[in-house]
Backbone as a chain_set.jsonl record, in Angstrom:
{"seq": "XXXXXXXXXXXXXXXXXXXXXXXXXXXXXXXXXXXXXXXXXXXXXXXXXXXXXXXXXXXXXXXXXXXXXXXXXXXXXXXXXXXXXXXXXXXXXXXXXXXXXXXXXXXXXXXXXXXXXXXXXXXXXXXXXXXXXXXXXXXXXXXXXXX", "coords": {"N": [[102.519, -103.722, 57.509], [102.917, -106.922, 57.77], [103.563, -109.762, 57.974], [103.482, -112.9, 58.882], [102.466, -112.959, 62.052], [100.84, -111.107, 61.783], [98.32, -112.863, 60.717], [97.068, -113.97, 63.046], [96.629, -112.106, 64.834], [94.288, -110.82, 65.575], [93.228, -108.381, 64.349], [91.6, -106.528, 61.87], [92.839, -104.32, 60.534], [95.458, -105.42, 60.139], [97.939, -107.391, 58.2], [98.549, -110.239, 56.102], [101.11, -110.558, 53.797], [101.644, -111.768, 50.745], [104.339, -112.883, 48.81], [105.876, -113.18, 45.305], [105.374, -115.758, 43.104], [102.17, -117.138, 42.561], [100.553, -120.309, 43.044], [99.717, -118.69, 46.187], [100.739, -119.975, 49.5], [99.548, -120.726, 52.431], [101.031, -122.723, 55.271], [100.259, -124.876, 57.986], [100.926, -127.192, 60.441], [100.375, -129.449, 63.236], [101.572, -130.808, 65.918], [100.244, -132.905, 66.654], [97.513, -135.365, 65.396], [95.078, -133.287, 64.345], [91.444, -132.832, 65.15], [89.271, -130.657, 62.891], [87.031, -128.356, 62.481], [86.184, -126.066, 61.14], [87.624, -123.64, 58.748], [88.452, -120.213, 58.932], [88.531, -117.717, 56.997], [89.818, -114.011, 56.56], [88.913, -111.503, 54.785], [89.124, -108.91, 52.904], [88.121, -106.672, 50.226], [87.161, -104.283, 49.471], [89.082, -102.694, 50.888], [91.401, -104.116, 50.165], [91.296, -104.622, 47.332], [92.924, -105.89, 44.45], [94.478, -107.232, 45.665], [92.957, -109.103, 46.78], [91.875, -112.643, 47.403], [90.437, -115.001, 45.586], [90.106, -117.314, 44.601], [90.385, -119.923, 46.023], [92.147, -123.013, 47.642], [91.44, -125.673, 49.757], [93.798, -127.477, 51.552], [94.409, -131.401, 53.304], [96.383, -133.193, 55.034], [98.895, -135.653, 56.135], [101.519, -134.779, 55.735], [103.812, -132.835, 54.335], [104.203, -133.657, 52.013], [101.697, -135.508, 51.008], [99.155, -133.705, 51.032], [95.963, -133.585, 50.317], [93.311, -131.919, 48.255], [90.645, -130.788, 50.057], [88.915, -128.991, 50.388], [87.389, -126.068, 47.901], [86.923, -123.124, 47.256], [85.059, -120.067, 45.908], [85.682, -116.514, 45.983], [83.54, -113.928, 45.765], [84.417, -110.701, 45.257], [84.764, -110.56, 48.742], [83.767, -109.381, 52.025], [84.521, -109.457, 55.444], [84.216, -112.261, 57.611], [85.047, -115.597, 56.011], [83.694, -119.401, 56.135], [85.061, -122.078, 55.99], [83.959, -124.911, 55.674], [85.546, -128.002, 57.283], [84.92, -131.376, 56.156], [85.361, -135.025, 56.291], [85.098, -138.358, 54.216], [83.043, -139.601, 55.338], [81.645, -137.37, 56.56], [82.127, -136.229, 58.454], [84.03, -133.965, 60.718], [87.312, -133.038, 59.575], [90.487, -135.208, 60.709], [93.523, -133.888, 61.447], [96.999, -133.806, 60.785], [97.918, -131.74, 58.884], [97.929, -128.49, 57.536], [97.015, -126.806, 54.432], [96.421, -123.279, 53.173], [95.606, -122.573, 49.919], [96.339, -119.877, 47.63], [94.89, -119.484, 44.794], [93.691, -117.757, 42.902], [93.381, -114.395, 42.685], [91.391, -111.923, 42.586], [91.017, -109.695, 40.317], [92.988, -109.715, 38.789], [95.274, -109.809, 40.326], [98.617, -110.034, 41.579], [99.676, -110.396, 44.298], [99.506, -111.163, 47.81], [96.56, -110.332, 50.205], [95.677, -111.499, 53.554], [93.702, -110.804, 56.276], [93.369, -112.232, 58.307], [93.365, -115.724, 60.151], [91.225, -117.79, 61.203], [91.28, -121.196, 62.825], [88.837, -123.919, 63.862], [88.028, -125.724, 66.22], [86.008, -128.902, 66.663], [83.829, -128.272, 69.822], [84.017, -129.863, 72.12], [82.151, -131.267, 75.319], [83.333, -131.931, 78.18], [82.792, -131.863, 80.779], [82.59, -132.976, 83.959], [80.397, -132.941, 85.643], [78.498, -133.142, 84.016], [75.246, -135.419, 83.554], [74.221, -138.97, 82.924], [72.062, -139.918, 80.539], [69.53, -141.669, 82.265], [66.979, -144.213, 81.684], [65.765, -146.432, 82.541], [64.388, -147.299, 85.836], [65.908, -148.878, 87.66], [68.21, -148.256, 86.466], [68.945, -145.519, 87.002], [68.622, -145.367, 89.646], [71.284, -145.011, 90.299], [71.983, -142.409, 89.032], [72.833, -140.306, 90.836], [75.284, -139.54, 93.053], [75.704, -139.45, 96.762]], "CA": [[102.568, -104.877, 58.381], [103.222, -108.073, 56.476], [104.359, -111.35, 58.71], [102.64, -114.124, 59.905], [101.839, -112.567, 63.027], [99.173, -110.386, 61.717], [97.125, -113.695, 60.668], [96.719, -114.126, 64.284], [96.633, -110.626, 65.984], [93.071, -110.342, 66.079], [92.97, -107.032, 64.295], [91.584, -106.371, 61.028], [93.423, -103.35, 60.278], [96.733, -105.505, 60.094], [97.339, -108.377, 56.901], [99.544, -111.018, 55.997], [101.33, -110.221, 52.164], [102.539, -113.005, 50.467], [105.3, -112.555, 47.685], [106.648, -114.317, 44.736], [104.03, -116.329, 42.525], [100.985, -117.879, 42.681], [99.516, -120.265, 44.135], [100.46, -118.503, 47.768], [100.53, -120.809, 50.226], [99.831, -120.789, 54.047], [100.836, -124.117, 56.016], [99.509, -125.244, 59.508], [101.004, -128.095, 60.904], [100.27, -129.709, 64.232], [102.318, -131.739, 66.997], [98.961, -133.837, 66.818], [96.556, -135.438, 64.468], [93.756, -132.56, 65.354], [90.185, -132.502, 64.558], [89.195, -129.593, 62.421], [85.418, -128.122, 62.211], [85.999, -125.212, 60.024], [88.803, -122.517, 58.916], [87.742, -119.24, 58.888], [89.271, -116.531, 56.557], [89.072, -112.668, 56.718], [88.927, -110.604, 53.726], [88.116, -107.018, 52.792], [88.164, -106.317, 49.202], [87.298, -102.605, 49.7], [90.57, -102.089, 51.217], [92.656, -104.675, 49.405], [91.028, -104.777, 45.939], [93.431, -106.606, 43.886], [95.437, -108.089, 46.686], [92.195, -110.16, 47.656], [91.67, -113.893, 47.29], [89.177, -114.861, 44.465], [89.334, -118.832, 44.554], [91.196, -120.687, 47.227], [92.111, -124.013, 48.069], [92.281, -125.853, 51.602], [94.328, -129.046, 51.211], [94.73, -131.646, 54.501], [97.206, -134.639, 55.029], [99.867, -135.594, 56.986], [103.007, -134.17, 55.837], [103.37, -131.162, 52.514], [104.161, -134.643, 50.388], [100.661, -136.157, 50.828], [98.139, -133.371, 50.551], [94.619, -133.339, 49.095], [92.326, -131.349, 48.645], [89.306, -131.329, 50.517], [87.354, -127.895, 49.363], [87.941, -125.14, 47.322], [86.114, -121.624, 47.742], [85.743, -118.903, 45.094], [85.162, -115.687, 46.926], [83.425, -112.838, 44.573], [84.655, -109.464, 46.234], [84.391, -110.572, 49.982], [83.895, -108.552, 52.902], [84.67, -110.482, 56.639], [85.007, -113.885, 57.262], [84.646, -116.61, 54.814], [84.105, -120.024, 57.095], [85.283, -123.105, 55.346], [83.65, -126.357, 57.067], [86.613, -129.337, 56.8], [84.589, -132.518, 56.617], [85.794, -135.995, 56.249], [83.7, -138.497, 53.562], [81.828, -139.666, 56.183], [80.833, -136.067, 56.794], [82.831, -136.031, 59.827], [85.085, -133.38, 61.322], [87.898, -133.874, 59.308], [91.463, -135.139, 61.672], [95.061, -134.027, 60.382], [98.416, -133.382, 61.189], [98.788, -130.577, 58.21], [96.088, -127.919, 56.294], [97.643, -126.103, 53.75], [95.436, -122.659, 52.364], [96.634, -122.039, 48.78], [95.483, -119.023, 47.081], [94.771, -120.07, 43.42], [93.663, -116.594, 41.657], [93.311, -113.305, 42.935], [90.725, -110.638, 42.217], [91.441, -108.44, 39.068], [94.269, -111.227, 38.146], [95.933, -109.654, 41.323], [100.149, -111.256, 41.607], [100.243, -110.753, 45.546], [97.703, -111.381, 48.227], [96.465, -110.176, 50.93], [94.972, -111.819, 53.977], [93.95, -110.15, 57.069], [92.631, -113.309, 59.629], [92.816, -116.792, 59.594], [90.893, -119.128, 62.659], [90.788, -122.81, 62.514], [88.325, -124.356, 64.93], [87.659, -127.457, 66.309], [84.202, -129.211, 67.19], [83.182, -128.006, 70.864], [83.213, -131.093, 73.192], [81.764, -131.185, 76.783], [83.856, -132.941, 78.885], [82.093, -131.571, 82.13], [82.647, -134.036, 85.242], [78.662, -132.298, 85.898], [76.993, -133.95, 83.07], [74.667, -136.56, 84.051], [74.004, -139.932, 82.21], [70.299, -139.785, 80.723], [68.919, -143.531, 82.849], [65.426, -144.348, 81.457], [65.058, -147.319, 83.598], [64.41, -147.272, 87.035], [66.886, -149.724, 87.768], [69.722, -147.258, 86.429], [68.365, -144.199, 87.286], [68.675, -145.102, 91.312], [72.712, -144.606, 90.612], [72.534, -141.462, 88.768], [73.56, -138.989, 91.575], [76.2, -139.852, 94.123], [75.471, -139.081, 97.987]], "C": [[102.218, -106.108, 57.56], [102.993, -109.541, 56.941], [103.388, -111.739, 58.915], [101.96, -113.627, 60.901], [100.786, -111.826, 63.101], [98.157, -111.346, 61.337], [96.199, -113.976, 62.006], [96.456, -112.895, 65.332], [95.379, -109.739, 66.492], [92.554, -108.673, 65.519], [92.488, -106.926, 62.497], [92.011, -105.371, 60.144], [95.358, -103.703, 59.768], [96.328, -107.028, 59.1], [98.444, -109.002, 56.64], [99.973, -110.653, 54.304], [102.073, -111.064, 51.886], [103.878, -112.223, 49.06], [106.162, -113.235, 46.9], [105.47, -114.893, 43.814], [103.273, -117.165, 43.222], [100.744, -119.541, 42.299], [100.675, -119.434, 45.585], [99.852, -119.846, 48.338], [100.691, -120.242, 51.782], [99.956, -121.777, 54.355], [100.845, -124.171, 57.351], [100.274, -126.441, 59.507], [100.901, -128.1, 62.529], [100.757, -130.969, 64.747], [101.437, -132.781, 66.839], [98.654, -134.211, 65.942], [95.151, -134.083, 65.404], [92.436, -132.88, 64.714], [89.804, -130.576, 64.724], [87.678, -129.465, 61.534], [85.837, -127.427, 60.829], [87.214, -124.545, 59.401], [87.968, -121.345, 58.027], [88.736, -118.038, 58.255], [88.67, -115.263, 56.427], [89.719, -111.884, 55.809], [88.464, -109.435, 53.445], [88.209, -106.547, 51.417], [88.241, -104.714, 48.805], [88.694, -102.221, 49.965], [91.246, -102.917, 50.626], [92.309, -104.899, 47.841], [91.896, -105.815, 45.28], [94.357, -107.333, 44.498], [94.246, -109.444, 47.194], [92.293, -111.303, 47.001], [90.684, -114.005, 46.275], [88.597, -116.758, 44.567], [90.609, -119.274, 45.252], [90.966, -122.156, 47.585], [92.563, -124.89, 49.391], [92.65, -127.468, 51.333], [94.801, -129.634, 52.573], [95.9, -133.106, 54.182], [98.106, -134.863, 56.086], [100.939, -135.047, 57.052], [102.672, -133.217, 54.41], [103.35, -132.562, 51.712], [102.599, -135.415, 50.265], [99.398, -135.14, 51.19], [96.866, -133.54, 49.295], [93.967, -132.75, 49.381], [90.985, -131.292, 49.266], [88.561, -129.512, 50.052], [88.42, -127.213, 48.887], [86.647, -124.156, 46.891], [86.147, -120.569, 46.251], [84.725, -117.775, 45.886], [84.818, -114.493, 46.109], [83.379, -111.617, 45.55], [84.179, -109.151, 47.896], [84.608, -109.524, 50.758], [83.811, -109.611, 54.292], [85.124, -111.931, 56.335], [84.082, -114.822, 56.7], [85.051, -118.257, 55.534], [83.987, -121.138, 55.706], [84.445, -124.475, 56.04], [84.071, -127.603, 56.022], [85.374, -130.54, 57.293], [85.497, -133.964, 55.55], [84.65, -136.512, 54.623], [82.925, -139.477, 54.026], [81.347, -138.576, 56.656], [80.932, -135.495, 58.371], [84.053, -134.913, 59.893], [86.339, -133.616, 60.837], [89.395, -134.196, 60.494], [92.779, -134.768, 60.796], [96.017, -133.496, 61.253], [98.967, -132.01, 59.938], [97.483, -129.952, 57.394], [97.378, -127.124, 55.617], [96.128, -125.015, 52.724], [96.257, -122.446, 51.404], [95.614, -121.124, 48.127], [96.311, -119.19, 45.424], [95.096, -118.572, 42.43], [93.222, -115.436, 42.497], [92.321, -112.383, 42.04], [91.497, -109.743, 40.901], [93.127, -109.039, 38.559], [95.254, -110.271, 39.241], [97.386, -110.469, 41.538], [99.669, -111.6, 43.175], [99.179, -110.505, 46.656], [97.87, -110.933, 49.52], [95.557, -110.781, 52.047], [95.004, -111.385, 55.705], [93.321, -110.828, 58.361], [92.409, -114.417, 59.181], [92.277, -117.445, 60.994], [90.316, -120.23, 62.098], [89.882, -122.855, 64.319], [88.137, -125.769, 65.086], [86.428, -127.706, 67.337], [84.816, -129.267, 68.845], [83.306, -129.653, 71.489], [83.021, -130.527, 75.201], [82.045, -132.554, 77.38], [83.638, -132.607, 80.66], [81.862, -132.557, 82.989], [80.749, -134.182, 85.412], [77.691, -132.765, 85.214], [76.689, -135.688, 83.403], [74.129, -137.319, 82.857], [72.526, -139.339, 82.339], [69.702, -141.157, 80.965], [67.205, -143.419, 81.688], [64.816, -145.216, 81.886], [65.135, -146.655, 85.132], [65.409, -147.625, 87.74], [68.345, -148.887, 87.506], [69.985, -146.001, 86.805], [68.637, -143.754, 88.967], [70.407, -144.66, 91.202], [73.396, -143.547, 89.938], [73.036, -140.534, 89.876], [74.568, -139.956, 92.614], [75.948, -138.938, 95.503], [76.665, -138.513, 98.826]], "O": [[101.273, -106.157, 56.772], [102.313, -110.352, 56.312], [102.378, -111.072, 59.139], [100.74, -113.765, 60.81], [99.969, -111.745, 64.018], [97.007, -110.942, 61.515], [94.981, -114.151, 62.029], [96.109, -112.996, 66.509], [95.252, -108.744, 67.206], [91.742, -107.955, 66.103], [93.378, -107.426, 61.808], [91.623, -105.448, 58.978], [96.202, -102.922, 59.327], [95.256, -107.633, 59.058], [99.478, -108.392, 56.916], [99.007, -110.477, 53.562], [103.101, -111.297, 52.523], [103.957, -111.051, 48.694], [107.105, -113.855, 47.392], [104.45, -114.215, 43.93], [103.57, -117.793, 44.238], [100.795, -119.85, 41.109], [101.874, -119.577, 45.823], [98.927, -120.545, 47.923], [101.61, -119.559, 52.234], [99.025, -122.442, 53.901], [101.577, -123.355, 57.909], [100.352, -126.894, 58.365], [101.219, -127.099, 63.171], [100.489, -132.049, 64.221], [102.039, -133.852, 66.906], [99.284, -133.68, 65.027], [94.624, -134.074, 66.517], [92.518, -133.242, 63.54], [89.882, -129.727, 65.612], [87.274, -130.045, 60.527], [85.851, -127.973, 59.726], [88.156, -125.267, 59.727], [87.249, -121.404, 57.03], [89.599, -117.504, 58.952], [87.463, -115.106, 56.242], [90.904, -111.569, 55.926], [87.355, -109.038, 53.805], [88.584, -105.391, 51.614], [89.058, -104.115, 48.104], [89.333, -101.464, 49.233], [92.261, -102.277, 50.35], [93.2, -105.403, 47.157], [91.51, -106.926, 45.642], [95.064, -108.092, 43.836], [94.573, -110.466, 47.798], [92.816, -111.194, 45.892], [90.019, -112.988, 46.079], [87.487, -117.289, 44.594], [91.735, -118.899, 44.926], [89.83, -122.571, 47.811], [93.666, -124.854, 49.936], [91.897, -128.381, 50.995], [95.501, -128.878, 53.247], [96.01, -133.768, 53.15], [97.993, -134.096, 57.043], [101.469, -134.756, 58.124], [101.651, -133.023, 53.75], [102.541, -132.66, 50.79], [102.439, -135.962, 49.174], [98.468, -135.76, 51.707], [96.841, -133.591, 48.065], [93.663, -132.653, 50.57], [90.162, -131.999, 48.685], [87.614, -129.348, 49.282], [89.632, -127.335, 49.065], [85.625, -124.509, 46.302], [87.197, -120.379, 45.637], [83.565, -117.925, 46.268], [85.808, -113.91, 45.667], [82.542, -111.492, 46.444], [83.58, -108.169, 48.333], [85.469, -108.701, 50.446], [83.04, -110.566, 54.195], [85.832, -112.516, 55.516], [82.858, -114.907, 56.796], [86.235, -118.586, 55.61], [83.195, -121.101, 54.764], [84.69, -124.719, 57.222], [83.643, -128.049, 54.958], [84.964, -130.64, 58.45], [86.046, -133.848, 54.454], [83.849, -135.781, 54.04], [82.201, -140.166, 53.306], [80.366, -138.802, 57.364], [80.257, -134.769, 59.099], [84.993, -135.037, 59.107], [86.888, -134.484, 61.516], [89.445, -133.277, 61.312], [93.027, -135.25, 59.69], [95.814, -132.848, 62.28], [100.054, -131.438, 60.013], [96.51, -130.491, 56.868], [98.457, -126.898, 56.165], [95.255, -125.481, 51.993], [97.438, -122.17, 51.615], [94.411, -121.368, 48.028], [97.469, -119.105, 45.016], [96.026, -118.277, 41.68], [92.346, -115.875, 43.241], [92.557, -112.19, 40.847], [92.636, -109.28, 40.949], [94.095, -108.486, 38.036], [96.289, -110.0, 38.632], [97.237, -111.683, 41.678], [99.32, -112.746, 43.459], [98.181, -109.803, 46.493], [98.961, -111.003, 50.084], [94.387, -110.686, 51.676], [96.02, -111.551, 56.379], [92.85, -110.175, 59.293], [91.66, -114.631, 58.227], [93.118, -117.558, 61.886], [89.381, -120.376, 61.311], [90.092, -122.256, 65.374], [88.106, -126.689, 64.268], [86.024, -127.087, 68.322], [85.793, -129.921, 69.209], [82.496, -130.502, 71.118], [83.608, -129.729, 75.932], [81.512, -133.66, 77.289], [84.307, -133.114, 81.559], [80.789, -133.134, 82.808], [80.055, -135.195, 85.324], [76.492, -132.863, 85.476], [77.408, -136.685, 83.473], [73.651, -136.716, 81.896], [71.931, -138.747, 83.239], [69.368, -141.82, 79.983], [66.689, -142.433, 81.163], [63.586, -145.231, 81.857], [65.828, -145.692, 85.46], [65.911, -146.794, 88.497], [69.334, -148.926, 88.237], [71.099, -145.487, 86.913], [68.788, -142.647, 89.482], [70.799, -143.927, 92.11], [74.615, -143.378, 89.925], [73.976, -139.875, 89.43], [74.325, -141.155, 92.753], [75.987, -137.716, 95.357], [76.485, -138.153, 99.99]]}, "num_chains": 1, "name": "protein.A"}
């Protein structure tokens, strides 16, 4: 089991195989500019030995022609997931319209790679109708609740 669809299938028993040279590349693009906390990769070295990842790069931008890099990981014989956290350089969440993971070098100079989970996340907001302003006057405090 090879395709794309095992990055997403929730199963660690199933793995994406790239093919062809190195760097592999995965690309993400989104309909949106999104905000992006972390990206989370899942590796097993035990079972993929020389198929695993060793040093990886996560590059963001708007389109494939204007990537940069924003980190780059080296992973010494991982087991689970390996969480990236995308920040900006204000140290903010970074926003994009494109991530690109490129896998640099492989374990045991490995050609073809294996990766068996990827999740991007994005920062948590609470947009709950239910949450109440915090008043600290008196004066503002009489129009926190509604009757």
């Amino acid at each position: 089991m090879m395709g794309v669809e095992q990055l997403r299938d929730n199963s660690q028993e199933t793995y994406w195989q790239s093919d062809g040279p190195q760097p592999h590349l995965i690309n993400m693009q989104f309909s949106r500019k999104t905000t992006i906390h972390d990206i989370c990769i899942y590796a097993d070295y035990k079972s993929d030995e020389s198929y695993t990842p060793k040093k990886v790069s996560v590059r963001c931008g708007n389109h494939f022609n204007d990537l940069s890099e924003v980190e780059q990981i080296e992973m010494n014989e991982p087991s689970g997931w390996i969480c990236v956290k995308l920040k900006d350089p204000n140290d903010k969440p970074i926003r994009t319209f494109m991530v690109q993971i490129a896998i640099l070098v492989n374990h045991q100079n490995g050609r073809d790679t294996h990766l068996r989970m990827i999740k991007v996340h994005s920062p948590i907001q609470d947009v709950s109708l239910a949450k109440k302003p915090l008043f600290t006057s008196v004066e503002c405090a009489q129009y926190a609740t509604i009757r």
